[in-house]
N, CA, C and O atoms as a CHARMM CRD file, in Angstrom:
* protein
*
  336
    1    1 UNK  N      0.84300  -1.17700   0.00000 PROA 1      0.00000
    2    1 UNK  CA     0.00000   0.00000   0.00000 PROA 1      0.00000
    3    1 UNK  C      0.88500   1.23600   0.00000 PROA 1      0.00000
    4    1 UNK  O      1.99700   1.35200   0.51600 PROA 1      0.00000
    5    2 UNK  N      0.22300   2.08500  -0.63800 PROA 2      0.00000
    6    2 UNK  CA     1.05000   3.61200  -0.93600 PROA 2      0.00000
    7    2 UNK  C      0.97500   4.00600   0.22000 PROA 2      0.00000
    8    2 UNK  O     -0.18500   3.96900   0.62800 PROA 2      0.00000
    9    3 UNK  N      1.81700   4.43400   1.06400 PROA 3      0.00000
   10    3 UNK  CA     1.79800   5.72100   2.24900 PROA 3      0.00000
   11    3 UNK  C      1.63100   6.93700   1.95200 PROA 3      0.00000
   12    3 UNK  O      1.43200   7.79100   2.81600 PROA 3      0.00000
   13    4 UNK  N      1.68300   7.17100   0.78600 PROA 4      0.00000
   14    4 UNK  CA     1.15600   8.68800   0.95300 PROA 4      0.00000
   15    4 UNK  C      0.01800   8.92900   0.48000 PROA 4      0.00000
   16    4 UNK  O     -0.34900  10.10400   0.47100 PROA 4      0.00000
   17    5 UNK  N     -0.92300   7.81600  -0.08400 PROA 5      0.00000
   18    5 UNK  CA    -2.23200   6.99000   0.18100 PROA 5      0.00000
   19    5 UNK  C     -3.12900   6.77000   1.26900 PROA 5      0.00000
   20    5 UNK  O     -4.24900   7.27000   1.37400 PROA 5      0.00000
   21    6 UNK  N     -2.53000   5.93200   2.13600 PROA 6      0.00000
   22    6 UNK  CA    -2.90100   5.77000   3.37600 PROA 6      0.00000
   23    6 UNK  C     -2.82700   7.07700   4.49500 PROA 6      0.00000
   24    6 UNK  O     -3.76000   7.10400   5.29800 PROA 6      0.00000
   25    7 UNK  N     -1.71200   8.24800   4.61800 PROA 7      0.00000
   26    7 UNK  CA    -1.97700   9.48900   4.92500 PROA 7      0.00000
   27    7 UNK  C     -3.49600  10.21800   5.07100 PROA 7      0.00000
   28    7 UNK  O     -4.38600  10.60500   5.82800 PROA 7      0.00000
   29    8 UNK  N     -2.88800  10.02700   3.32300 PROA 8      0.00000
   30    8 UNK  CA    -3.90800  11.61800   2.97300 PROA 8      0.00000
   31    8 UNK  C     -5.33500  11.03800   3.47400 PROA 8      0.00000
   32    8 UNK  O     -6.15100  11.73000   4.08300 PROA 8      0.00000
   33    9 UNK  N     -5.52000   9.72600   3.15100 PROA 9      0.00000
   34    9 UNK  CA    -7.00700   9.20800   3.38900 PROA 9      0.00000
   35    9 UNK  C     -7.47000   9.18100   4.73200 PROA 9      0.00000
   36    9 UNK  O     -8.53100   9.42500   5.30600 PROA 9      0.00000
   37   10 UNK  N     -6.34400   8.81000   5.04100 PROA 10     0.00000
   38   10 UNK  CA    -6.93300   9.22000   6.81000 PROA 10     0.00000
   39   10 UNK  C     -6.65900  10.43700   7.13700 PROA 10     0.00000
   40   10 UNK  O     -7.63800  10.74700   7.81600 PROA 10     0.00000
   41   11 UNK  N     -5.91800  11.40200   7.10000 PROA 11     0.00000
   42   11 UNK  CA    -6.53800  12.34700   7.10900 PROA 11     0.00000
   43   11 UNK  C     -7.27900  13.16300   6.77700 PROA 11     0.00000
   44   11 UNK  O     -7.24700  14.36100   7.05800 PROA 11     0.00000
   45   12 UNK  N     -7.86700  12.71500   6.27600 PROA 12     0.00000
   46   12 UNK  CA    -9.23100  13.36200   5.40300 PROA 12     0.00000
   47   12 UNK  C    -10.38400  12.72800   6.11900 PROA 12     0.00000
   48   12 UNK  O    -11.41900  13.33400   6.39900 PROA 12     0.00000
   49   13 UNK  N    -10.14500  11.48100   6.39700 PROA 13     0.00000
   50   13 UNK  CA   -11.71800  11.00700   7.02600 PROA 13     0.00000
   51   13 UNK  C    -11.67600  11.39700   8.31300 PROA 13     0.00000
   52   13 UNK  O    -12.81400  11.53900   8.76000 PROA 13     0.00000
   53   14 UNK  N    -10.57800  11.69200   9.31000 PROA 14     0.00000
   54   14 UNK  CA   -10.54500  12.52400  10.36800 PROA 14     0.00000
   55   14 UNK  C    -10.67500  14.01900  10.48900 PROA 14     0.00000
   56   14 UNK  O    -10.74700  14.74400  11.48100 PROA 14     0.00000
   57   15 UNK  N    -10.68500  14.27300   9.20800 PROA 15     0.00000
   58   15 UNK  CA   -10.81700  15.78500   9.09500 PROA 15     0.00000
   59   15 UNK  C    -12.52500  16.06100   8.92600 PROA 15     0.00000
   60   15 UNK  O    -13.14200  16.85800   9.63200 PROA 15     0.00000
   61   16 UNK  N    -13.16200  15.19000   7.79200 PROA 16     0.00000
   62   16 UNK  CA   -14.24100  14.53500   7.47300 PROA 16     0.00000
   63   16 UNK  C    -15.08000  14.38900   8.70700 PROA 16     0.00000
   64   16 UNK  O    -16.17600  14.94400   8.78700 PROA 16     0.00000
   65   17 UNK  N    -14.61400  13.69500   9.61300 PROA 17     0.00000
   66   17 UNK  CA   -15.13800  13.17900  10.72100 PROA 17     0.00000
   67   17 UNK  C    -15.08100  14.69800  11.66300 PROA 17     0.00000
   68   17 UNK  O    -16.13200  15.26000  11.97200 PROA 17     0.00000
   69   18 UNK  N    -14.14700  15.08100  11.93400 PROA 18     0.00000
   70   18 UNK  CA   -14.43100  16.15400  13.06600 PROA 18     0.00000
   71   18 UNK  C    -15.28400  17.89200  12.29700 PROA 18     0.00000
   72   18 UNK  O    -15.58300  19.02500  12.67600 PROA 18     0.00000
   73   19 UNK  N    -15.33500  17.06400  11.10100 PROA 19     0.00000
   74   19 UNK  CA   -16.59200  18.36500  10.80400 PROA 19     0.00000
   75   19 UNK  C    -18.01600  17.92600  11.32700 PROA 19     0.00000
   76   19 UNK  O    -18.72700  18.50800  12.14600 PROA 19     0.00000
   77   20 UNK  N    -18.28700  16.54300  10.52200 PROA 20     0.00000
   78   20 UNK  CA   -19.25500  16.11100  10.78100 PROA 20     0.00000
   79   20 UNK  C    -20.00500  16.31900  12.20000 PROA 20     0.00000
   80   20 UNK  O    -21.13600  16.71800  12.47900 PROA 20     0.00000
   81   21 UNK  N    -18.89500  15.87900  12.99400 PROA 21     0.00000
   82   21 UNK  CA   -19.43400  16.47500  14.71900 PROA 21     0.00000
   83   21 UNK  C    -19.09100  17.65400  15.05900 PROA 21     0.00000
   84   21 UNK  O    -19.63700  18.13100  16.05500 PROA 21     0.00000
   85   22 UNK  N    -18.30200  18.28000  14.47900 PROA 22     0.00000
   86   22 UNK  CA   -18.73200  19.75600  15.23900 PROA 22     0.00000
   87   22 UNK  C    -19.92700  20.67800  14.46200 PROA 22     0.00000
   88   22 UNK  O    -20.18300  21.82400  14.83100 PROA 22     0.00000
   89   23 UNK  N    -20.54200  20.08900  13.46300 PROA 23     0.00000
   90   23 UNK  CA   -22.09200  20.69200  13.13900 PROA 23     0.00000
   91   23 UNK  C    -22.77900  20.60100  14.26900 PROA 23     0.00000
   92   23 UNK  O    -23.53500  21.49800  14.64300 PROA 23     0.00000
   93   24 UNK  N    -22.53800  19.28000  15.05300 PROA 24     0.00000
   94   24 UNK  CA   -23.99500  19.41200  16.35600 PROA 24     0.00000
   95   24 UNK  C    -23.15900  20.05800  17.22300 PROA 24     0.00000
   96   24 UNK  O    -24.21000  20.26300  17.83100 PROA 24     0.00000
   97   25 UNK  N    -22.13700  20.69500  18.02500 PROA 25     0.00000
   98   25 UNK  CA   -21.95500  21.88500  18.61300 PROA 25     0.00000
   99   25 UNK  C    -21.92000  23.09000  18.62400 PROA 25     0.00000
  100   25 UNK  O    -21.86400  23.87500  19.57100 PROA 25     0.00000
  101   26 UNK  N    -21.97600  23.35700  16.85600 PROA 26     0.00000
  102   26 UNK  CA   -22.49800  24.94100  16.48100 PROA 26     0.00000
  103   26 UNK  C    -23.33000  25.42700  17.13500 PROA 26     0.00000
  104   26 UNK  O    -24.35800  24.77100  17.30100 PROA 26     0.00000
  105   27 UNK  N    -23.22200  26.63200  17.69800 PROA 27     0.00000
  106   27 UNK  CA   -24.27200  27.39100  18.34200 PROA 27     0.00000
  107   27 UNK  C    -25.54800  28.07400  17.75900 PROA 27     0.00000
  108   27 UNK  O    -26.52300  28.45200  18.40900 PROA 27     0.00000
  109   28 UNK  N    -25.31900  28.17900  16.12600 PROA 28     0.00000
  110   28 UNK  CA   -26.46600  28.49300  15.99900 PROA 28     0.00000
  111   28 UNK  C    -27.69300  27.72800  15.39000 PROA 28     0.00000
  112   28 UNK  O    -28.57500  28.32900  14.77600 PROA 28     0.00000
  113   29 UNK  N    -27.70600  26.22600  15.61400 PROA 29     0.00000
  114   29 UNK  CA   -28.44400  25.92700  15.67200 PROA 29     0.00000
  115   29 UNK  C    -28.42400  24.97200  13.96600 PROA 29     0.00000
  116   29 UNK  O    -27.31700  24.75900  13.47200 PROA 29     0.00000
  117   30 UNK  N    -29.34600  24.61500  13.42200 PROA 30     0.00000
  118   30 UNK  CA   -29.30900  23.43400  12.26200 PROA 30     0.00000
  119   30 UNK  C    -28.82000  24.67500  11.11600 PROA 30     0.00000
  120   30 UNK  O    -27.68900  24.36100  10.74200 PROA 30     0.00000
  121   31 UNK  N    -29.12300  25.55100  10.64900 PROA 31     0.00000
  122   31 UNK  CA   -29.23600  26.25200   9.90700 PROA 31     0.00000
  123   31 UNK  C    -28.00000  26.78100   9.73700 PROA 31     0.00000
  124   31 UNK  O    -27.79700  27.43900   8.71700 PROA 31     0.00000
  125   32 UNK  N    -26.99600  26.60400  10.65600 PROA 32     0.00000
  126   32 UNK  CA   -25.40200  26.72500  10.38300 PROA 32     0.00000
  127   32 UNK  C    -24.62200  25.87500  10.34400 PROA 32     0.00000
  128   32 UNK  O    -23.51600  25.93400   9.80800 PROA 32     0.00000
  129   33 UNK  N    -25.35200  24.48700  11.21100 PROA 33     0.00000
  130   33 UNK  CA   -24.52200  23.21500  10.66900 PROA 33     0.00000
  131   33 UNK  C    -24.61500  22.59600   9.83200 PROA 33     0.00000
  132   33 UNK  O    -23.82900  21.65600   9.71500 PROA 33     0.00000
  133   34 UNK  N    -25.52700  22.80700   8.94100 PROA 34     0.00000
  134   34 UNK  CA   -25.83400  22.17000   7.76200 PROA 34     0.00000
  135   34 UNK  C    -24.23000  22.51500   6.91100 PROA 34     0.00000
  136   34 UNK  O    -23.35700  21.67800   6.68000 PROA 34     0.00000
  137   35 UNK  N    -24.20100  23.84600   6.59400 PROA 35     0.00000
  138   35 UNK  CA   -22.82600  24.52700   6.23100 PROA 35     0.00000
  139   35 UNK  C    -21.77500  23.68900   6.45100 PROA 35     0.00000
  140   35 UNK  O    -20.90400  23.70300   5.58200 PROA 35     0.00000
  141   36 UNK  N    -21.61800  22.92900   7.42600 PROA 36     0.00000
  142   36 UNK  CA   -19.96000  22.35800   7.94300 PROA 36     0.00000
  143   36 UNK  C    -20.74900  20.77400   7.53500 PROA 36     0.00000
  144   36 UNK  O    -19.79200  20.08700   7.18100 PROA 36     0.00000
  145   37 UNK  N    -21.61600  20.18000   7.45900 PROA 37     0.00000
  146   37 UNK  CA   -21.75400  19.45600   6.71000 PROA 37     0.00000
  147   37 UNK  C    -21.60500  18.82200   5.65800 PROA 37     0.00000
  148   37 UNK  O    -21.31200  17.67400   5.32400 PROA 37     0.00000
  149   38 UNK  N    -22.03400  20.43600   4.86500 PROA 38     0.00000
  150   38 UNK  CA   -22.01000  20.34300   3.51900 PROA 38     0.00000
  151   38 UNK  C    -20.12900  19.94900   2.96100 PROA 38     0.00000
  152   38 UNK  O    -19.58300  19.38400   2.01300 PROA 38     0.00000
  153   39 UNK  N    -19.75300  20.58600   4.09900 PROA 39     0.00000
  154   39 UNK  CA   -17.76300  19.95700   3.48100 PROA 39     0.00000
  155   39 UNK  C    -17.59900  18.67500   4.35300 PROA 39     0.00000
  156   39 UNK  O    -17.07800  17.64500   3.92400 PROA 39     0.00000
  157   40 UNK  N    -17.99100  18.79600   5.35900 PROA 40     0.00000
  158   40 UNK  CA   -17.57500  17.56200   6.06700 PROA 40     0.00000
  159   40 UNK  C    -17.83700  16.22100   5.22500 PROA 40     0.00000
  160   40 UNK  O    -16.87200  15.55000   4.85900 PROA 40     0.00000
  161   41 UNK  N    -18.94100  15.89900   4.97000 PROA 41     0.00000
  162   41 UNK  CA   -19.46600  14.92700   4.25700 PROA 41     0.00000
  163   41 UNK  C    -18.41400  14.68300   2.94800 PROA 41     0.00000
  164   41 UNK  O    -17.55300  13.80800   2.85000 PROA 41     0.00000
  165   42 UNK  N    -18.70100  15.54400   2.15800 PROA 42     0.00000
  166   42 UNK  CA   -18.04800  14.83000   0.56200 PROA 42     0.00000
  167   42 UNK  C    -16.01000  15.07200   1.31900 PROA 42     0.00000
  168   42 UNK  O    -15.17700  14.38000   0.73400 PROA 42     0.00000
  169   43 UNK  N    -15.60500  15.77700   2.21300 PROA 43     0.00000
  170   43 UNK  CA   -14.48900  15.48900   2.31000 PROA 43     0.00000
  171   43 UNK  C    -14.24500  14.05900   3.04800 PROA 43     0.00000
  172   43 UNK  O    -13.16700  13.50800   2.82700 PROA 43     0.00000
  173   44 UNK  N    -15.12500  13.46100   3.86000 PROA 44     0.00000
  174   44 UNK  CA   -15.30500  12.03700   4.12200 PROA 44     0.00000
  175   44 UNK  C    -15.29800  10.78800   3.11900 PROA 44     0.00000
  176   44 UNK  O    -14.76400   9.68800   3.26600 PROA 44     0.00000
  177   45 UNK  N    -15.77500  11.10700   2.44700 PROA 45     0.00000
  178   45 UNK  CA   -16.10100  10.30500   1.27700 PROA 45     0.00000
  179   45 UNK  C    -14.93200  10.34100   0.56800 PROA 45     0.00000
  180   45 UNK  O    -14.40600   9.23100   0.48800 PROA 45     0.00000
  181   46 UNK  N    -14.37200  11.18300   0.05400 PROA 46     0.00000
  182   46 UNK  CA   -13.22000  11.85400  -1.33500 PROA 46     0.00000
  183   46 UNK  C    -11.86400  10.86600  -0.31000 PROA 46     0.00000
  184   46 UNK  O    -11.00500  10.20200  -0.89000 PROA 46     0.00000
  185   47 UNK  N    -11.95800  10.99600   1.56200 PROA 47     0.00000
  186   47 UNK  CA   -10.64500   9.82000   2.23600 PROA 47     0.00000
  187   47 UNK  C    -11.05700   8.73500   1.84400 PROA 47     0.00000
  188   47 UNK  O    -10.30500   8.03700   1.16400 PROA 47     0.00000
  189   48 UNK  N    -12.29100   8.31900   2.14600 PROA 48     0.00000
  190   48 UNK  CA   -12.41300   6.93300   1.98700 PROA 48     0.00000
  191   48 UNK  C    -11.88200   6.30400   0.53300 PROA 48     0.00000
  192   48 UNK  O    -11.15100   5.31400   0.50400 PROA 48     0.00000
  193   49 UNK  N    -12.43200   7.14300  -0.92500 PROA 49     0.00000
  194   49 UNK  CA   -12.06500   6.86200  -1.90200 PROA 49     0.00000
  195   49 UNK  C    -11.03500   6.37700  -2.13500 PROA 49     0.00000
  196   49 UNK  O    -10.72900   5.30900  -2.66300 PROA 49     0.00000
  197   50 UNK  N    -10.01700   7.83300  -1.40600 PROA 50     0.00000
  198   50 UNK  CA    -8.46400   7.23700  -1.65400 PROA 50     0.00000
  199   50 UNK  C     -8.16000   6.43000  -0.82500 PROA 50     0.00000
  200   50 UNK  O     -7.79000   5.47900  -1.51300 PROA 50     0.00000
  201   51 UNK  N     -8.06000   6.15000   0.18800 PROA 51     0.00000
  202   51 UNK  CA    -7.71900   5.26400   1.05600 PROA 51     0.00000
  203   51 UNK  C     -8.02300   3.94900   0.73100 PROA 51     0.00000
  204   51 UNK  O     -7.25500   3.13200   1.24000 PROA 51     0.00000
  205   52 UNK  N     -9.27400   3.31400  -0.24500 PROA 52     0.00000
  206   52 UNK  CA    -9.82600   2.09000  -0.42200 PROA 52     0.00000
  207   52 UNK  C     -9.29600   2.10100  -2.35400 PROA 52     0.00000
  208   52 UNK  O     -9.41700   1.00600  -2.90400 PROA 52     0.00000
  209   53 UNK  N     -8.80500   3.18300  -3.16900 PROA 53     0.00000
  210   53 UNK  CA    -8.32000   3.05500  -4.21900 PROA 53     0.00000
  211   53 UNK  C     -7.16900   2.34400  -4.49200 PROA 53     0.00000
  212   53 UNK  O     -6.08700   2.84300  -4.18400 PROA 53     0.00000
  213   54 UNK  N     -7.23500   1.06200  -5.11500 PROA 54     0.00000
  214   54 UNK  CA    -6.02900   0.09500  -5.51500 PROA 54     0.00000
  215   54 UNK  C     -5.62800  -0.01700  -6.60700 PROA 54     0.00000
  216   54 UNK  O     -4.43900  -0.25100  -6.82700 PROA 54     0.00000
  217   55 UNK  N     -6.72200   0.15400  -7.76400 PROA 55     0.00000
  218   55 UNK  CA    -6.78300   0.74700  -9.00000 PROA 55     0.00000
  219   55 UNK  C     -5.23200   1.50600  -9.50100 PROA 55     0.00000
  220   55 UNK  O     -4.60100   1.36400 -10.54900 PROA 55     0.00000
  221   56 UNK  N     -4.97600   2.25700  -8.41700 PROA 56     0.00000
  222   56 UNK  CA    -4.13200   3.81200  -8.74600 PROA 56     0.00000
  223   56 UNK  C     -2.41000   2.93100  -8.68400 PROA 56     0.00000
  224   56 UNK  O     -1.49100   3.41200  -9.34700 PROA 56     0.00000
  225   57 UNK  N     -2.23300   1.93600  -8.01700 PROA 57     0.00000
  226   57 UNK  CA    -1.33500   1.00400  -7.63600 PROA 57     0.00000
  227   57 UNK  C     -0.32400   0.27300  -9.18100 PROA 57     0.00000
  228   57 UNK  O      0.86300   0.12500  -9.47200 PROA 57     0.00000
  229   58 UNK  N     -1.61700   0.00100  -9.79100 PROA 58     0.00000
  230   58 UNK  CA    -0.96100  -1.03200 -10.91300 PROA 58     0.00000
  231   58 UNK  C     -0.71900  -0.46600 -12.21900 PROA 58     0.00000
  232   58 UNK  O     -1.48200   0.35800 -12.72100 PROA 58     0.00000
  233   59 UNK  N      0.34700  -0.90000 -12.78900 PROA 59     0.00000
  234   59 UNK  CA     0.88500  -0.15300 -13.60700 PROA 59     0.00000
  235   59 UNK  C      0.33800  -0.85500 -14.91500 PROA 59     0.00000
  236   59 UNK  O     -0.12300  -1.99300 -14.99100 PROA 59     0.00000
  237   60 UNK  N      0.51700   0.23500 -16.10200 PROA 60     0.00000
  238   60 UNK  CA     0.02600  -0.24300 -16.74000 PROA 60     0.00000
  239   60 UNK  C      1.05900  -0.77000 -17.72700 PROA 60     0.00000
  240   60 UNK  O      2.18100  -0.26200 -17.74200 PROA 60     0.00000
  241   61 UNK  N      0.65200  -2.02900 -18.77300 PROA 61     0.00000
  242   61 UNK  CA     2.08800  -1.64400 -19.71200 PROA 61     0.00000
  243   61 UNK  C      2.22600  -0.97600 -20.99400 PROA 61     0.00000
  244   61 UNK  O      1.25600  -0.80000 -21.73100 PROA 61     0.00000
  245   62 UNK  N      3.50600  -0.56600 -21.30600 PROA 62     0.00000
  246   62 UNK  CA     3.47100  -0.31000 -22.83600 PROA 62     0.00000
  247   62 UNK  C      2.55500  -1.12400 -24.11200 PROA 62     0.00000
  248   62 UNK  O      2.51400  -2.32700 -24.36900 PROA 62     0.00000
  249   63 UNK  N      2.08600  -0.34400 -24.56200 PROA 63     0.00000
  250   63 UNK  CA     0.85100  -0.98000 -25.82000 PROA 63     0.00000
  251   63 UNK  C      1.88100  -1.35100 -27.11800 PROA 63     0.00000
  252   63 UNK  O      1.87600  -2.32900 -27.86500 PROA 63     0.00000
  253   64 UNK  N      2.90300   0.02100 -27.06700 PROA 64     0.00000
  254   64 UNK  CA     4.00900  -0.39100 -28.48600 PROA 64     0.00000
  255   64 UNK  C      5.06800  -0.68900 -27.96400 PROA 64     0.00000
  256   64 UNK  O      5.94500   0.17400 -27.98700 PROA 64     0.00000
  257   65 UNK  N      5.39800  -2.14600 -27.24300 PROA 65     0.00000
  258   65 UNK  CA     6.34000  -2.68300 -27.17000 PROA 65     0.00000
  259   65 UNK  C      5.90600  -4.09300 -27.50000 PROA 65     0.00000
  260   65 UNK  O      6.75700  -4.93200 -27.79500 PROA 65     0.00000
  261   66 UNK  N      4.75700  -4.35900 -27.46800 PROA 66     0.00000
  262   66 UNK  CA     4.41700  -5.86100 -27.42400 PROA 66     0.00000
  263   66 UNK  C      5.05100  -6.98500 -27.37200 PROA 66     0.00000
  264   66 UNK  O      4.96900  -7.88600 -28.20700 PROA 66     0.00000
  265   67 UNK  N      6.02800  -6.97700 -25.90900 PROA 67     0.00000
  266   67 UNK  CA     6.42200  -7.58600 -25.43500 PROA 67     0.00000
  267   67 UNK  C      8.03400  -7.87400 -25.44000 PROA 67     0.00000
  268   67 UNK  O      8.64200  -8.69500 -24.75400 PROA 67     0.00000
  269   68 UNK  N      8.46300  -7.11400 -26.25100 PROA 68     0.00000
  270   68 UNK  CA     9.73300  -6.78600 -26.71700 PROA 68     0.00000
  271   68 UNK  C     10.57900  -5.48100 -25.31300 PROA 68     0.00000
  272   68 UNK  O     10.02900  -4.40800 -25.06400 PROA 68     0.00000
  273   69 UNK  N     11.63300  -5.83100 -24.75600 PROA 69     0.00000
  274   69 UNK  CA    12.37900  -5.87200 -23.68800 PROA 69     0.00000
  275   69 UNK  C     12.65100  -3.79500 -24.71200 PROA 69     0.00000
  276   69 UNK  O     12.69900  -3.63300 -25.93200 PROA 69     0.00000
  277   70 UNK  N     12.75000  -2.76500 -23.72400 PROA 70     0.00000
  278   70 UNK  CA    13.16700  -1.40400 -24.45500 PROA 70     0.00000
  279   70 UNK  C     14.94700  -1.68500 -24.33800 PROA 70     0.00000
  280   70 UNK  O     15.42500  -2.45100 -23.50100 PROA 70     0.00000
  281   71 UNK  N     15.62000  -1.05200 -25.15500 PROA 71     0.00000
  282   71 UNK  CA    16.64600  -1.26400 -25.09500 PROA 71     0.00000
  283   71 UNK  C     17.18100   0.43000 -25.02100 PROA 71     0.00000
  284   71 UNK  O     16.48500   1.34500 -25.46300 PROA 71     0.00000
  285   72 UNK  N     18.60400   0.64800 -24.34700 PROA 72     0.00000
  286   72 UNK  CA    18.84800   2.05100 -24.99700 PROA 72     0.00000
  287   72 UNK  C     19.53800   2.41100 -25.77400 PROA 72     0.00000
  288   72 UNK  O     20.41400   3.25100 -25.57100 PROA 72     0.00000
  289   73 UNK  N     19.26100   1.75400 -27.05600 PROA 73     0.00000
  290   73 UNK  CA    19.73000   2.35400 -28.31600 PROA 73     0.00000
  291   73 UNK  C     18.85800   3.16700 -28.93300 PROA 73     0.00000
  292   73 UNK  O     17.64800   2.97100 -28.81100 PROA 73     0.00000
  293   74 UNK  N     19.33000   4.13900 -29.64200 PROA 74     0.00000
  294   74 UNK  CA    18.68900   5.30300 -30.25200 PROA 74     0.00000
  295   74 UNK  C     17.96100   4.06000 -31.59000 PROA 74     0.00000
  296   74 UNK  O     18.33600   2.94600 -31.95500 PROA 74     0.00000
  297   75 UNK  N     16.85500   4.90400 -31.98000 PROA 75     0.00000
  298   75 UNK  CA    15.87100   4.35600 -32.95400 PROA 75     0.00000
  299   75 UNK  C     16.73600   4.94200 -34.33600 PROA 75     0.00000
  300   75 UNK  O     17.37100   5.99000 -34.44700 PROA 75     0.00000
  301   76 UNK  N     16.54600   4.05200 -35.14700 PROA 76     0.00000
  302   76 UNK  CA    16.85200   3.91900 -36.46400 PROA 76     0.00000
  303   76 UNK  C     16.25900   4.33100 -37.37100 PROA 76     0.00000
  304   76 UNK  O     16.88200   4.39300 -38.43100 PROA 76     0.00000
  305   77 UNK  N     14.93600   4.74900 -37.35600 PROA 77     0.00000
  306   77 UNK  CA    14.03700   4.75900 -38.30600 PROA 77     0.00000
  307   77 UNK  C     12.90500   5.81800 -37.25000 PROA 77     0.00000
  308   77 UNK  O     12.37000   5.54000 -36.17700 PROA 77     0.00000
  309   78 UNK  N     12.84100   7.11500 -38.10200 PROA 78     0.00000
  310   78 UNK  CA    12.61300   7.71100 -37.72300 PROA 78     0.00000
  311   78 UNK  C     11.01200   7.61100 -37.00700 PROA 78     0.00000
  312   78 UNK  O     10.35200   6.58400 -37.16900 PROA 78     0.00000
  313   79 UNK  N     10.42400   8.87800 -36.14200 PROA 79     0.00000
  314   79 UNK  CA     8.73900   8.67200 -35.59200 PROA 79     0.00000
  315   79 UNK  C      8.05600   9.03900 -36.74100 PROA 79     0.00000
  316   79 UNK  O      8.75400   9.71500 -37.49600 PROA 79     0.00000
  317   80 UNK  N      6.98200   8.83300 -37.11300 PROA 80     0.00000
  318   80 UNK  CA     6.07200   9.05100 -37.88500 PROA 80     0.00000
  319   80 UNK  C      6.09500  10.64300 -37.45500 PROA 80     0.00000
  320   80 UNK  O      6.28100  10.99500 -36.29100 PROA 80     0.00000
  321   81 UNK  N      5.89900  11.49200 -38.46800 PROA 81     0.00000
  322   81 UNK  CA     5.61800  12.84700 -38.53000 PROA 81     0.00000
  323   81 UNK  C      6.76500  13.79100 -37.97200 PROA 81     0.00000
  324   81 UNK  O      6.73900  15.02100 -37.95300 PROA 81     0.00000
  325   82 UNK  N      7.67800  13.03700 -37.56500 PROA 82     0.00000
  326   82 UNK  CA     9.39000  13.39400 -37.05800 PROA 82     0.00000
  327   82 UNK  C     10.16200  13.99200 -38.20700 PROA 82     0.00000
  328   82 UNK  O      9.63100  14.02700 -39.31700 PROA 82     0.00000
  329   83 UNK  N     11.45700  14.49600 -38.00800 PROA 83     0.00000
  330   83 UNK  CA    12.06700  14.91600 -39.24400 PROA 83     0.00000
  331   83 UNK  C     12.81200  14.11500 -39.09400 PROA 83     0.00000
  332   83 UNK  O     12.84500  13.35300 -38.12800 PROA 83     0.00000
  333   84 UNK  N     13.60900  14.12900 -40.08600 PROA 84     0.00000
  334   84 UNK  CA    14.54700  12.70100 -40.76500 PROA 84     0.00000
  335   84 UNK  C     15.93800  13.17600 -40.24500 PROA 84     0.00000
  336   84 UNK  O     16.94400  12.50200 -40.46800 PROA 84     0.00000
């Protein structure tokens, strides 16, 4: 697992999380905690994402190598639309 994955995600769902509860200690009542809600919530969600994303992990491979090892020799034959 990525650590700087596992970080950000938890801190975000702890960040997430201590909005969520400090809406019910706002003093003025529903009509201002809704407000700290409104971030608390999707910033809850956006940790969990990353934190449970494995997807982001695996690499993908080259499509134009098909299976052929890169070597570092300069190419011979020029790129399509390259100058000669």
């Amino acid at each position: 697992m990525n650590i700087s994955r596992l970080v950000t995600g938890i801190v975000l769902i702890l960040f997430g999380l201590f909005l969520f509860v400090l809406a019910f200690f706002i003093n003025g009542g529903m009509s201002e905690g809704i407000w700290v809600w409104i971030y608390g919530i999707p910033i809850f969600v956006i940790g969990l994402f990353i934190l449970f994303n494995t997807r982001e992990d695996k690499i993908e491979g080259r499509k134009d190598l098909k299976g052929n090892k890169v070597s570092n020799q300069t190419r011979k034959t020029p790129l399509k639309g390259g100058k000669k």
